[in-house]
N, C-alpha and C positions, 0 to 999 in steps of 0.2 A: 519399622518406618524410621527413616532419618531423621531426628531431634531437629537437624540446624534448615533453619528458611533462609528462604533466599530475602527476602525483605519483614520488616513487622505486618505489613497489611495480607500476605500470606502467611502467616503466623494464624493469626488473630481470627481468619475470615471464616470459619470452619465454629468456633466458639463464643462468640459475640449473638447475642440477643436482646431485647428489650426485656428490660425489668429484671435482669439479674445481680447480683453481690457480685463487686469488684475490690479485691484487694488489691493494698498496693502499695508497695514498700519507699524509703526514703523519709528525710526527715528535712522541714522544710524544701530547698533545692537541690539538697547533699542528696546523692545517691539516687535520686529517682530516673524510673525507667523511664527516658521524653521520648523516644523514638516510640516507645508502645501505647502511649499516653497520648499522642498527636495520633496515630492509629484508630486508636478509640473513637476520637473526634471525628476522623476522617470517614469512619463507618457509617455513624449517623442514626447509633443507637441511643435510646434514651430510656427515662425512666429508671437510670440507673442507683444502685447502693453502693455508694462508696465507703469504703475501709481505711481509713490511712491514717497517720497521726497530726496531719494536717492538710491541709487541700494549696498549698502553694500558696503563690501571692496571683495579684491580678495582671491574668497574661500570659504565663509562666506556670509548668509544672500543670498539676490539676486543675489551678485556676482557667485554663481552656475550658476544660468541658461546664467547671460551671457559665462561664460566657455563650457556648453553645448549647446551652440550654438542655444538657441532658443530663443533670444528675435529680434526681428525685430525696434523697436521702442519703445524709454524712453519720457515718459513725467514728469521731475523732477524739485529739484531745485539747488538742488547738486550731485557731481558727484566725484568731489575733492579725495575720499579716494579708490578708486579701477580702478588700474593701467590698467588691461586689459580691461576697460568698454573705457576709454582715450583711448587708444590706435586701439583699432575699430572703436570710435566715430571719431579720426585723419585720418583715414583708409578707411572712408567712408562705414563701413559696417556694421552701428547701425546709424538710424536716431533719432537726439536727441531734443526732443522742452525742450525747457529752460523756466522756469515760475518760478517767483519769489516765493517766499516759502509763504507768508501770502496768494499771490492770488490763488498758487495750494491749499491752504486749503479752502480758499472761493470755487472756482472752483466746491471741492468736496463736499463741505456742498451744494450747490446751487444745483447739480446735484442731492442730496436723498432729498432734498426740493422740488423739481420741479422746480424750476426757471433756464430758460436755458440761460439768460445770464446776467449779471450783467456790471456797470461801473464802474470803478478805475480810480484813479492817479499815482499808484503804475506801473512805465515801461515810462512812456507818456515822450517822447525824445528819447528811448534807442531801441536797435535793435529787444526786447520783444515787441513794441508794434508794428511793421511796418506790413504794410497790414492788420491791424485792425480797423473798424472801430475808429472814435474819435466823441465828443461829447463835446459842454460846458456848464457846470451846474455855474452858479452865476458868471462868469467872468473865472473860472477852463475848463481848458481841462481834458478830462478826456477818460481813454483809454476801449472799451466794449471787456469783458470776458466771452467765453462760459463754461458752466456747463462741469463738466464731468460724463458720466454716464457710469460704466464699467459694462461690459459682465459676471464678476467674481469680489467678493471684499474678500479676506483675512485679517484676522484680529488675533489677540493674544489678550487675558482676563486673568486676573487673578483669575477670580472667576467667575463662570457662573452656572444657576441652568438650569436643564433640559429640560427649554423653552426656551432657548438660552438668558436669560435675561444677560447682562456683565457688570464686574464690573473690572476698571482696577486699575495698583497700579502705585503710583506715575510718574515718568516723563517716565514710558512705556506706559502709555495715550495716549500720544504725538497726532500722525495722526489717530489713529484706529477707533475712534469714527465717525468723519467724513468720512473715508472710508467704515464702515461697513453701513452705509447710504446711499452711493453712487454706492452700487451694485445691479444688478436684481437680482445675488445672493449672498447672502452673505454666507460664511463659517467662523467658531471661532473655534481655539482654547486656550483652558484654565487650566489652575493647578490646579485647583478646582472645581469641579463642586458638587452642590450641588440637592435635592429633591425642586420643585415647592414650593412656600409659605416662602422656608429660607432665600432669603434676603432681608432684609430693601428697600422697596423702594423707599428710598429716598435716598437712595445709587446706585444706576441703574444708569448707564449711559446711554447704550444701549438697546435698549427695546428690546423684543424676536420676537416681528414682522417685525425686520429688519431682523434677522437670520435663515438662513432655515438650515443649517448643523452644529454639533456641534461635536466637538473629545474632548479627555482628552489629552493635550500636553504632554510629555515626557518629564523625569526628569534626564535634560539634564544642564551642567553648560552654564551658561550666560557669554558670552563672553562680553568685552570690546573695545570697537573702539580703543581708546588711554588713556592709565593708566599715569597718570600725577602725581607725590609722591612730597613729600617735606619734613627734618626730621622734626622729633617731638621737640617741644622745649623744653620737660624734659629731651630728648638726647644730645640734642646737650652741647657741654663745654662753660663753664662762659668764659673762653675764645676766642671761637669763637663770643658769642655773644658780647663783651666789645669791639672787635675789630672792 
């Protein structure tokens, strides 16, 4: 069957159910899939587990579905920038598991690896590790992490040829690679796509037998989490700088 759809909401419509694990690559705004992400919304499933390393902010990214009212459960590692995701989570009406950000990416790689659980150091004292097993390796405690394997994985590429093979571009890499690993199914989309045989493989990140569904993303502006400026030092006056 042909990887690439003609739109995300035929991508999507075949796999989507209430009450199943969503992965979903991107870090804050950088690199998330929005075309599959408004998808999701537009389905008008609920009760969902979201996987991500953050849920957006408010409006934007993930934070859609939490405003439509259908995530049930976050398993992330920040949360800090989307007001109404606090405010539910304070509210009791989003259950949220907190995982430090290095082990939700172990977590996910460990989960499209097969290995369902691994050991850290990373939590071992803090409220992350309680009710989990512990372990001592050389004189270390050490705290055991399950894999996580989700029901759906979402991803964004910047370049992808027709066999779902992905190539991402800079720091919107981020999570997606080990997300799009960590799905039974995976879905990509990407700004590029090209015919089988055009990219360099040793440019691949993602191989195309992780990826069962492929779209063409829309060309849509990239939004910013937080724009941070400073002037320029051939602006500014000799006299501000002397001072």
């Amino acid at each position: 069957m042909p990887k690439l759809k003609s739109a995300a909401a035929e991508a999507l419509h075949d796999v989507l159910r209430d009450g199943i694990t969503l992965a979903v690559g991107g870090f804050g705004l950088s690199g998330i899939p929005a075309d599959l992400i408004e998808a999701v919304r537009d389905s008008g499933v609920k009760d969902l587990t979201v996987v991500s390393n953050n849920m957006g902010v408010d409006g934007k990214g993930l934070g859609i579905l939490i405003e439509a009212g259908q995530v049930r459960k976050v398993i992330a590692s920040y949360v800090g920038e989307n007001r109404l995701f606090a405010e539910q989570y304070l509210a009791g009406v989003l259950e949220v598991e907190f995982t430090p950000q290095g082990t939700l990416a172990e977590r996910l790689r460990a989960g499209g690896a097969g290995i369902p659980a691994f050991y850290t150091k990373t939590g071992v004292g803090t409220l992350v590790a309680e009710g989990k097993p512990h372990e001592v390796f050389d004189g270390e405690t050490y705290v055991r992490e399950r894999a996580i394997r989700a029901d759906v994985a979402l991803v964004h590429a910047h370049t992808a040829d027709t066999d779902g093979n992905l190539i991402y571009r800079h720091t919107a890499r981020n999570f997606n690679p080990v997300v799009a690993t960590a799905g039974a199914v995976t879905l990509a989309e990407a700004e590029v796509i090209v015919e089988p045989g055009a990219l360099d493989p040793n440019h691949i990140v993602t191989p195309g037998v992780y990826v069962q569904h492929l779209v063409r993303a829309s060309n849509r502006g990239k939004d910013i989490e937080q724009r941070t400026v400073r002037p320029r030092a051939d602006r500014i006056s000799p006299e501000l700088v002397n001072n």
